[in-house]
MIDOSE-1310 file (N, C-alpha, C; in nm, 2 decimals, decimal comma, always signed):
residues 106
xxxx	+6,62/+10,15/+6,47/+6,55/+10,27/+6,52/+6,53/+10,26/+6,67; +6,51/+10,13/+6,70/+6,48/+10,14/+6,83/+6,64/+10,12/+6,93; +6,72/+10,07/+6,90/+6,85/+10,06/+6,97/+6,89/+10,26/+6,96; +6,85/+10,33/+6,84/+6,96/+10,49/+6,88/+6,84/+10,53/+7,00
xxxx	+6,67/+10,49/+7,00/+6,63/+10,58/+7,09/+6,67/+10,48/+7,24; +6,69/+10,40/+7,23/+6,73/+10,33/+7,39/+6,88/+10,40/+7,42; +6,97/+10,45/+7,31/+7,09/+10,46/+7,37/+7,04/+10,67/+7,39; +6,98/+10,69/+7,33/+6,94/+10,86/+7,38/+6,94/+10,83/+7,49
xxxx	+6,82/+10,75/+7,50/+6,74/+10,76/+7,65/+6,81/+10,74/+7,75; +6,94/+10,62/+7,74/+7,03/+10,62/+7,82/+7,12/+10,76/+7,85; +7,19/+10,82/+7,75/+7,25/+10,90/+7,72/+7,18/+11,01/+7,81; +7,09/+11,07/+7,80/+6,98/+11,18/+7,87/+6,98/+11,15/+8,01
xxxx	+6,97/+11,03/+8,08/+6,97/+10,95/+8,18/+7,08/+11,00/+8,28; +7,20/+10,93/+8,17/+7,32/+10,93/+8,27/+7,36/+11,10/+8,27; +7,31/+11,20/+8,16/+7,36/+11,32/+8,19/+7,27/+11,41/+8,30; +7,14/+11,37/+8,33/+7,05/+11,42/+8,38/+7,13/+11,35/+8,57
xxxx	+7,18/+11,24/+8,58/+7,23/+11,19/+8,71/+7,36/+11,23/+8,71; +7,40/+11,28/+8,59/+7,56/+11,35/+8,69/+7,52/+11,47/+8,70; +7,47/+11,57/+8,67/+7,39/+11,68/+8,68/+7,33/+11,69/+8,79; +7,27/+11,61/+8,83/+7,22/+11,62/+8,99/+7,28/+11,62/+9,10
xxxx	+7,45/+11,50/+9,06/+7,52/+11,49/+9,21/+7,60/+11,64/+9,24; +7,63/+11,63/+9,37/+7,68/+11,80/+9,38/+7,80/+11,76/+9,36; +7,88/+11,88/+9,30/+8,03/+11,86/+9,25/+8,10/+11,83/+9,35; +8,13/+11,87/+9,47/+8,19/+11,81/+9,56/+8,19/+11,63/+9,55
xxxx	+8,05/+11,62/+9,57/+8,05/+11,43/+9,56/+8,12/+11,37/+9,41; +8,08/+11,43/+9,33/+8,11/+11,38/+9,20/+8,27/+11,39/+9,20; +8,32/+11,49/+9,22/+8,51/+11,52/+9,25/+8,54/+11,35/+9,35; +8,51/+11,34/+9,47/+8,51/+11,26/+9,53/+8,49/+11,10/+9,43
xxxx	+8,39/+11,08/+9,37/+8,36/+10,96/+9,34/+8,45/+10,91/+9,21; +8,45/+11,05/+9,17/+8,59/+11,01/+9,06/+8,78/+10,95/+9,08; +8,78/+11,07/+9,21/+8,89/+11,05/+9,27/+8,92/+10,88/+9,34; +8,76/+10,82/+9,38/+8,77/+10,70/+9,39/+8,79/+10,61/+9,26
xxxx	+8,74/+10,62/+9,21/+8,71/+10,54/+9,03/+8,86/+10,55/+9,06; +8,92/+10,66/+9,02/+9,09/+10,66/+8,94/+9,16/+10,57/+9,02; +9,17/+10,57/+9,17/+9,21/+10,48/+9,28/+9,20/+10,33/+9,25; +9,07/+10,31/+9,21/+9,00/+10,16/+9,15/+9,06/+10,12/+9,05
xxxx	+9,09/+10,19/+8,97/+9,18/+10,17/+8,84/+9,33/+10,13/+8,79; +9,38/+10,25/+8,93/+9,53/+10,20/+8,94/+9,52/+10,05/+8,99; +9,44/+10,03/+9,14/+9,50/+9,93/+9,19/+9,47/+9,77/+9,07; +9,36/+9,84/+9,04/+9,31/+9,72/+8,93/+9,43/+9,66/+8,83
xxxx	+9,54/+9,77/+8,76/+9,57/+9,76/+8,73/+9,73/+9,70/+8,74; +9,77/+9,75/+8,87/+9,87/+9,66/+8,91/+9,80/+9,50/+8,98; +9,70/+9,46/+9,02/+9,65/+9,36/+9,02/+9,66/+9,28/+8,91; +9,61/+9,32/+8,78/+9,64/+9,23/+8,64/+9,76/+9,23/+8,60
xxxx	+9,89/+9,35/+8,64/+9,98/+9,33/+8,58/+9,99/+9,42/+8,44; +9,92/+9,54/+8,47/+9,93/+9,59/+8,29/+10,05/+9,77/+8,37; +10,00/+9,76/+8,47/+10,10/+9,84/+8,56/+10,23/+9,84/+8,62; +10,34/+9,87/+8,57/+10,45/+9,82/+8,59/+10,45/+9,89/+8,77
xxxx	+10,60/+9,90/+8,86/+10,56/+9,95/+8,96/+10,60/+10,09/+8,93; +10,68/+10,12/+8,86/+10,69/+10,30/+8,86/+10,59/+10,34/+8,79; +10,52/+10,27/+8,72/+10,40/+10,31/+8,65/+10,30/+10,40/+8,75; +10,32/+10,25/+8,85/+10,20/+10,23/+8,97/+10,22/+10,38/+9,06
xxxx	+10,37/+10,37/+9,06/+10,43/+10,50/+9,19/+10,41/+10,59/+9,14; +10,41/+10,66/+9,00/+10,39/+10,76/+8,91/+10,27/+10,78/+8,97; +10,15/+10,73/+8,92/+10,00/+10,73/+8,88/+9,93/+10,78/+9,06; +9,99/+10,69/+9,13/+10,02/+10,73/+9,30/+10,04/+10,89/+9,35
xxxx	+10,11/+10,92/+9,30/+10,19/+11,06/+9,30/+10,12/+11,16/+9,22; +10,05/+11,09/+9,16/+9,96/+11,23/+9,08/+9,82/+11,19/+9,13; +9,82/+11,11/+9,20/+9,65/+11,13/+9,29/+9,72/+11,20/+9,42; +9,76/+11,13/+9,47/+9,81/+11,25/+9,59/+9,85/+11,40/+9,57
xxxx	+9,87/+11,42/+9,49/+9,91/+11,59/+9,41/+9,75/+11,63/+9,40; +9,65/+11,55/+9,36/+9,50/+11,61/+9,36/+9,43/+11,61/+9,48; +9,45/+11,51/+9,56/+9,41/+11,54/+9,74/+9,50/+11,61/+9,78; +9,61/+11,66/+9,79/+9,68/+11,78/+9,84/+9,61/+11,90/+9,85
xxxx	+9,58/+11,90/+9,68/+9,49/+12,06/+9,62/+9,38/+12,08/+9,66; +9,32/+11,96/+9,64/+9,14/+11,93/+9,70/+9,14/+11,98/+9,90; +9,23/+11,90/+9,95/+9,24/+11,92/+10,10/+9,27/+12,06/+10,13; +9,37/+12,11/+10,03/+9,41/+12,30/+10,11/+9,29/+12,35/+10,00
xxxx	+9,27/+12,34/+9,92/+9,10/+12,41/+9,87/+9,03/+12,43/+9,96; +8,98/+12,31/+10,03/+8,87/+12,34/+10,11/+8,88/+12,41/+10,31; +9,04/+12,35/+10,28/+9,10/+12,42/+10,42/+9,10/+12,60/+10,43; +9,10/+12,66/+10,29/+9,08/+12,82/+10,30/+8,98/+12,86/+10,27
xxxx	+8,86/+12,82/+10,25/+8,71/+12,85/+10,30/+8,62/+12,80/+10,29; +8,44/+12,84/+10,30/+8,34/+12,72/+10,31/+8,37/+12,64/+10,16; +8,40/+12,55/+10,13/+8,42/+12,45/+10,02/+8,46/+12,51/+9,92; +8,44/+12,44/+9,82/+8,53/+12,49/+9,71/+8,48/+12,61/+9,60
xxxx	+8,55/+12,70/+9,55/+8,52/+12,77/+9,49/+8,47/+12,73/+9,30; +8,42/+12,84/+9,22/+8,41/+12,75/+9,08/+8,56/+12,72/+9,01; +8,61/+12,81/+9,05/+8,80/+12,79/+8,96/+8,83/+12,67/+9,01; +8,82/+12,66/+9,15/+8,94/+12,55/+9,18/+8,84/+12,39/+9,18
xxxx	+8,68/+12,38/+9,19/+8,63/+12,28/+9,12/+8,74/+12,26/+8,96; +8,68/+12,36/+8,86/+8,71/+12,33/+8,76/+8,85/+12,30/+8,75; +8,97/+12,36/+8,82/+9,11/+12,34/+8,83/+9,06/+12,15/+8,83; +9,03/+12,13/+9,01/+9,03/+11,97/+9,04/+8,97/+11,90/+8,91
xxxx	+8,88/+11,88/+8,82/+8,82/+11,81/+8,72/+8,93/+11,81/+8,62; +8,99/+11,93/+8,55/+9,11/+11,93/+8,50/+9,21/+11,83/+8,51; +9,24/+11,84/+8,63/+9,35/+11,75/+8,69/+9,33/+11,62/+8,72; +9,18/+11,60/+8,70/+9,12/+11,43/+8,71/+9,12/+11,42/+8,58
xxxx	+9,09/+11,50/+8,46/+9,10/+11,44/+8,32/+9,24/+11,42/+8,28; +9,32/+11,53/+8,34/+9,46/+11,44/+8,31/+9,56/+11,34/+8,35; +9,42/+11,32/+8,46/+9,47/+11,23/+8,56/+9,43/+11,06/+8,46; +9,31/+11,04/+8,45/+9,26/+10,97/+8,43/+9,27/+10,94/+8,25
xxxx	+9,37/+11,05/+8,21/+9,40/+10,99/+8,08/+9,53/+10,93/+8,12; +9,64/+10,96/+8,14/+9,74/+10,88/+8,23/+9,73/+10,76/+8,29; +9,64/+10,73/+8,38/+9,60/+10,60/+8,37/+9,52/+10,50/+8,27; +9,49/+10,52/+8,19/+9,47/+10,49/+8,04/+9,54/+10,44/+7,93
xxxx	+9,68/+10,57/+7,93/+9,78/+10,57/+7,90/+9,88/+10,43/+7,94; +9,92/+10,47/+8,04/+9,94/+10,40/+8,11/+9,94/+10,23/+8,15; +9,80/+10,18/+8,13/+9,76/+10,10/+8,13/+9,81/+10,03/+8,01; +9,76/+10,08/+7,90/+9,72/+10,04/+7,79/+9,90/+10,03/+7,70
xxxx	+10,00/+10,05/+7,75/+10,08/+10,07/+7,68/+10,19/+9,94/+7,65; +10,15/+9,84/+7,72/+10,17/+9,68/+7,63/+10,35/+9,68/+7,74; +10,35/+9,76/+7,84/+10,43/+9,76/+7,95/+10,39/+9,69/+8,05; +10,40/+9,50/+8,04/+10,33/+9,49/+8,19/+10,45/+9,44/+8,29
xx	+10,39/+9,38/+8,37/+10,50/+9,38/+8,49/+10,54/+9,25/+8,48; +10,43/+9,15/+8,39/+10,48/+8,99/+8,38/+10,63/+8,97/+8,32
């Protein structure tokens, strides 16, 4: 009983603090995560290097979009937030993917 209400309370917690950061920051800190993840992963070796250059090339395809978004007016609109999040969940399943697929470089 007491472990499901610690993990609510967590649960409530962590949705109540991404809720607060502004989307802009949150787009940003994700776009870092995903960055931390490739490199991590050619680091251990679960990343081959076209893996690496792939996964490279589709973060740069999301700062391209993010950069001319905000270059055609005050910040970003709700479509092209939601477009960018999109493109970080299929970003960030890919690196997952990716990772996890028993392809390493050793």
């Amino acid at each position: 009983m007491r472990t499901k209400f610690l993990f609510a309370a967590i649960a409530l917690g962590v949705g109540t603090l991404a809720s607060a950061m502004p989307a802009e920051a949150r787009i940003n800190q994700r776009q870092g995560n995903q960055q931390h993840r490739i490199w991590h992963g050619v680091g251990t070796g679960e990343l081959t290097a076209r893996e690496a250059y792939r996964l490279e090339r589709q973060q740069a395809h999301i700062a391209r979009y993010e950069r001319r978004s905000r270059a055609d007016g005050p910040g970003l609109t709700g479509r092209e937030r939601y477009r960018l999040e999109r493109m970080q969940d299929r970003a960030s399943r890919n690196i997952y993917r990716q990772r996890h697929d028993r392809q390493d470089r050793w």
